[in-house]
N, C-alpha and C positions, 0 to 999 in steps of 0.2 A: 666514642673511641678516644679522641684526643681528651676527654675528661679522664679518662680511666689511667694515661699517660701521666696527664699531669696529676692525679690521684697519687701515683708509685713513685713519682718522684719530690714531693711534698712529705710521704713517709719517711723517705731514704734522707732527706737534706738534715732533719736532726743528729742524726744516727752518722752521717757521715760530717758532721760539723763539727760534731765533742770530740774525735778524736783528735782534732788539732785545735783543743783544748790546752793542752800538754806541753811544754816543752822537753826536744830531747837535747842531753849532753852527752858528754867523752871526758875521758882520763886524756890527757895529753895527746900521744899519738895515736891512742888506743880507737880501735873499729868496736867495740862493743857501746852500743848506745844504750843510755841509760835515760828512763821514762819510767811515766807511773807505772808500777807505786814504786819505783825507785826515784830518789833524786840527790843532786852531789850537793851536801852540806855549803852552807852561803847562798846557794841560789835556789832558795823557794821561791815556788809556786803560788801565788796567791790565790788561786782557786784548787790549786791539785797538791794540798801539802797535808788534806784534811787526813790521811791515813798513809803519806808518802815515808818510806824506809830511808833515813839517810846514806850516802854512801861517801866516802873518800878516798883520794889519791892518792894513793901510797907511793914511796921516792923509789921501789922494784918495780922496774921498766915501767912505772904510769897506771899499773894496775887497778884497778876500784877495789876498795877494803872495806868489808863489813862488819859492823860489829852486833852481834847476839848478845843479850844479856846475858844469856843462860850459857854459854860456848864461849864467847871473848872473838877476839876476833879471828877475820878467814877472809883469804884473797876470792876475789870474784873469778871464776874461768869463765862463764859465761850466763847468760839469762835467755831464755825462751819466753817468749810473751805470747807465745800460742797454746804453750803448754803450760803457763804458768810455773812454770819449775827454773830455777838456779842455783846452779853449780859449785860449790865451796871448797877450798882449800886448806888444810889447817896452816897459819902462819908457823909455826913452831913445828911440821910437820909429823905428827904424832895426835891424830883423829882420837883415840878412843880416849887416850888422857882427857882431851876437851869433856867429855861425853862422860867418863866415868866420875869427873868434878864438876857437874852444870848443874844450874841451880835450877831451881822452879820458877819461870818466867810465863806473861803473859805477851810471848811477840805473834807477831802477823804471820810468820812463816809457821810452815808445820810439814812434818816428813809426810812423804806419798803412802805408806805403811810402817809399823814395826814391826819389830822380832825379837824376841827373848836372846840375849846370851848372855851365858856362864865364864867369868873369868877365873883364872886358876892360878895360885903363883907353886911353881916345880922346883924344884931342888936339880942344880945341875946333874947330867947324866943319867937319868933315869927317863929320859925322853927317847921315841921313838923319831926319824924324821919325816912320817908321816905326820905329827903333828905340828904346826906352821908357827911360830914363836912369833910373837908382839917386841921386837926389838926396840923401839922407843920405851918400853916398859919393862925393860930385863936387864941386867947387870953379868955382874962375873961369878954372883954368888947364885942366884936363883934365874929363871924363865916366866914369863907373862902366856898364858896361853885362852883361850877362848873357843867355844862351841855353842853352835844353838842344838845341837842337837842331843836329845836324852842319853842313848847309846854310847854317845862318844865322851858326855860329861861321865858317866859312873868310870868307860876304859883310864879319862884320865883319871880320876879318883881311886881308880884301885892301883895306879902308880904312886901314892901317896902326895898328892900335889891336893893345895886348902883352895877351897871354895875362897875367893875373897870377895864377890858381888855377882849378882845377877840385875840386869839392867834390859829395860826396854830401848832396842837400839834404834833410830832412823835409818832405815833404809829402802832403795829404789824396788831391788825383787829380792825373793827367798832367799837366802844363803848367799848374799853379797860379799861378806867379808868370812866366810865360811872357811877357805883354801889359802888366802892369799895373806892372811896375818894382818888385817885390816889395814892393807895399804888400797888407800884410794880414797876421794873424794865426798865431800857431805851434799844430797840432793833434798833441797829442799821444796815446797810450793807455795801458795797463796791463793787468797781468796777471798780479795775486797772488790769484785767488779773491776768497771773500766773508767778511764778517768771521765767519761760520760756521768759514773754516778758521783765522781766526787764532785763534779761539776754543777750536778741538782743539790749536791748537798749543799755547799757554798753559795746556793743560788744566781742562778742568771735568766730570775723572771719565773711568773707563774706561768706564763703562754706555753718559754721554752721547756718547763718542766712536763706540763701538760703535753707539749709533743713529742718529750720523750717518753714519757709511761705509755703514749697510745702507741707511739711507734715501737714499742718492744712488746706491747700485748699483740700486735699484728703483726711481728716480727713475721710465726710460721707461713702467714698467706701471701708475704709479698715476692717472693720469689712464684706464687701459683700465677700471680694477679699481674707479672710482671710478662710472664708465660703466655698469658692468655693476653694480654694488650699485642705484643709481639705477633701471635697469630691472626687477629684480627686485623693488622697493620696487615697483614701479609694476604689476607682473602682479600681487603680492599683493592691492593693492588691487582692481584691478579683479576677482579674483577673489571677493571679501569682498563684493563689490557685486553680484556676480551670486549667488550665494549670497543677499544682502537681499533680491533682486529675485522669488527664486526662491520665498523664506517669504513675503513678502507675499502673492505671487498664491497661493500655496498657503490661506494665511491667509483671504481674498478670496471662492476658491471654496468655502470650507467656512463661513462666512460667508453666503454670497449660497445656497449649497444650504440650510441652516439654516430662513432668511428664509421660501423658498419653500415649504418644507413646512409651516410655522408658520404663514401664511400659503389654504393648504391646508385645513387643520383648521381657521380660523376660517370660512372660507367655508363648509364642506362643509354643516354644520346646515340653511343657509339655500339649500340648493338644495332644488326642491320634490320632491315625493315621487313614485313614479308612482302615477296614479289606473287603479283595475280599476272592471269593468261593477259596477251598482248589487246586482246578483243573485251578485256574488262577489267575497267578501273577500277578499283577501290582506295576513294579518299581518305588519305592520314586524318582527317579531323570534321568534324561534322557540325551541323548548326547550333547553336545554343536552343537549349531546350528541347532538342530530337532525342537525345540518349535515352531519356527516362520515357519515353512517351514511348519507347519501343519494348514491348513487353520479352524481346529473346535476347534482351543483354541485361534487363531486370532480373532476369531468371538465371542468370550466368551469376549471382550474389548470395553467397551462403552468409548467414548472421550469428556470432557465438557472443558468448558470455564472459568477459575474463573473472579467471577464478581470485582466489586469495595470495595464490603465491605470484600471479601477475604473468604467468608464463602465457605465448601465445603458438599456437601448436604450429608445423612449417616450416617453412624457413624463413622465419622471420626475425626481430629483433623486438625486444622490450620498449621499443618508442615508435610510434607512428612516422613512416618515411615522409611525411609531406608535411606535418608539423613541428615532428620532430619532438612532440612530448611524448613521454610514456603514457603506458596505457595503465590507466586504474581497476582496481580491483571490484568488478560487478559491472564493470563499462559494457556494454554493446560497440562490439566491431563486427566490421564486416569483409568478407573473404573471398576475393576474388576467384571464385571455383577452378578456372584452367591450372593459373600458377599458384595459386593459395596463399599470396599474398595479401595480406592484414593492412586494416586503414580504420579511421577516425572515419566512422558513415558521414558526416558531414565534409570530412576534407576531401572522400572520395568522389560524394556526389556534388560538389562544386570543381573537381579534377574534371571530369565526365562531361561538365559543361561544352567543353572547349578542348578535349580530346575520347578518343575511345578505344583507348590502348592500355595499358599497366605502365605507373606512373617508376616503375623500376625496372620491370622486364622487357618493357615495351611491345610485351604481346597482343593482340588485337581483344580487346572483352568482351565481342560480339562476333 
């Protein structure tokens, strides 16, 4: 069990070591932390620069500014590093220009899907204001307008407004910029790992390499293996606890049988004695060696067996009153037939010497 512990924690310690691998930064006063594969220009990473996106501080309140080959630049609103996805702003605030002038770039980021739209340039007045105008891309003289959708490209086309591009746009879900005149935000993602892998790439040892590749091929088992250590931890216990439960009350009954025999013998003195007719004695105690030579107090002696669970049937207790040890399991005692009190046949028949009474009730055994 403790091998299987320390198993799941020997997998986890790669896996949770490369993450702080990484250093994170800040724009000025900015709460947005910036880590791979981001990092702010000046302060690379010597192990995490191998595919890191630079970012800078732009003088509008301390923002992180990105720059896209293919886009130009765009203020950072934020990054998700669970989702891999961050959030863009156009600096010049007019998205589709960016987009309708980008060139053909190989960068790291890439939109989560596209979608075709149709842009359109209209001639004032002849617009409905169902349809939502691109105001960064319109004047006094004409209107900018866009659709992705079939239906709605021909309605504008049959108001005489020119095709001027069709373009594969980035966007988060369907018809993002469908309604609203493409105001809003560019969502982009990525997809170079974590800085764990930039960190095998850069090297740090064949060992630690080695414990990463096996620690991510066993990725899916260690949460089973972590499960099953935990439960094992947990039967142990509760085993150790029934086991405590188990001596106690062991402890308890030999204890509490003790008590009662000890108990037993302080009273027995003080029980009173039987009284005979005035015209006939009978002696409390008799010669050594008379008791057994007399065959009707021999015969007053039942003999049992004790079984496996050590019980002794009567009223008795689990320990011999005259020795005071327990009685074993398959021992021969013997049982004084009147009162049915139980004895160790040797302790009783050296008792007997030198009384002939019950050595607790102090009944006569003859």
């Amino acid at each position: 069990m403790i091998l299987e512990i320390a198993f799941v924690i020997f997998l986890l310690t790669p896996t949770a070591h490369s993450r702080k691998g990484c250093a994170t930064s800040f724009c000025g006063n900015q709460s947005l932390p910036i880590r791979y594969p981001f990092q702010l220009q000046g302060q690379n990473q010597k192990k995490c620069d191998y595919l890191a996106l630079n970012l800078t501080c732009s003088n509008v309140e301390d923002a992180p500014l990105l720059n896209l080959p293919e886009f130009g630049d765009f203020y950072v609103r934020s990054i998700n590093y669970s989702s891999s996805t961050i959030q863009l702003h156009d600096t010049n605030d007019c998205l589709p220009s960016r987009i309708m002038n980008a060139k053909a770039s190989n960068s790291l980021l890439m939109a989560p899907t596209y979608q075709n739209y149709t842009f359109f340039r209209c001639a004032k007045g002849n617009l409905s204001s169902s349809f939502p105008v691109i105001s960064c891309l319109s004047n006094s003289s004409f209107s900018v307008l866009s659709t992705s959708s079939i239906s709605r490209a021909q309605e504008i086309s049959s108001l005489g407004c020119i095709v001027i591009q069709t373009l594969p746009i980035p966007v988060l879900y369907p018809l993002q910029y469908e309604y609203n005149g493409f105001k809003g935000d560019l969502v982009l993602t990525w997809d170079v790992g974590t800085c764990q892998a930039c960190e095998k790439k850069q090297g740090r040892g064949a060992g630690y390499t080695v414990l990463i590749v096996f620690s991510t091929l066993l990725a899916p088992f260690l949460s089973c293996l972590a499960l099953y250590a935990l439960l094992m931890i947990i039967i142990y216990f509760i085993k150790l606890i029934k086991k405590a439960k188990e001596a106690i009350w062991s402890l308890a009954r030999r204890l509490s049988a003790c008590v009662v025999t000890r108990r037993g013998r302080q009273v027995a003195p003080a029980v009173r004695q039987t009284t005979q007719p005035s015209n006939t004695t009978q002696p409390s105690y008799v010669a050594a060696g008379s008791v057994f030579s007399n065959s009707s107090i021999t015969n007053k002696f039942n003999t049992i067996i004790v079984g496996e669970s050590g019980r002794i049937p009567g009223p008795n207790s689990s320990c011999c009153p005259i020795c005071l040890e327990e009685f074993r399991p398959k021992e021969t005692v013997k049982i004084i037939a009147d009162c049915e009190h139980c004895f160790h046949g040797n302790c009783i028949e050296l008792w007997l010497r030198t009384h002939n009474s019950c050595p607790l009730c102090r009944n006569a055994a003859s």
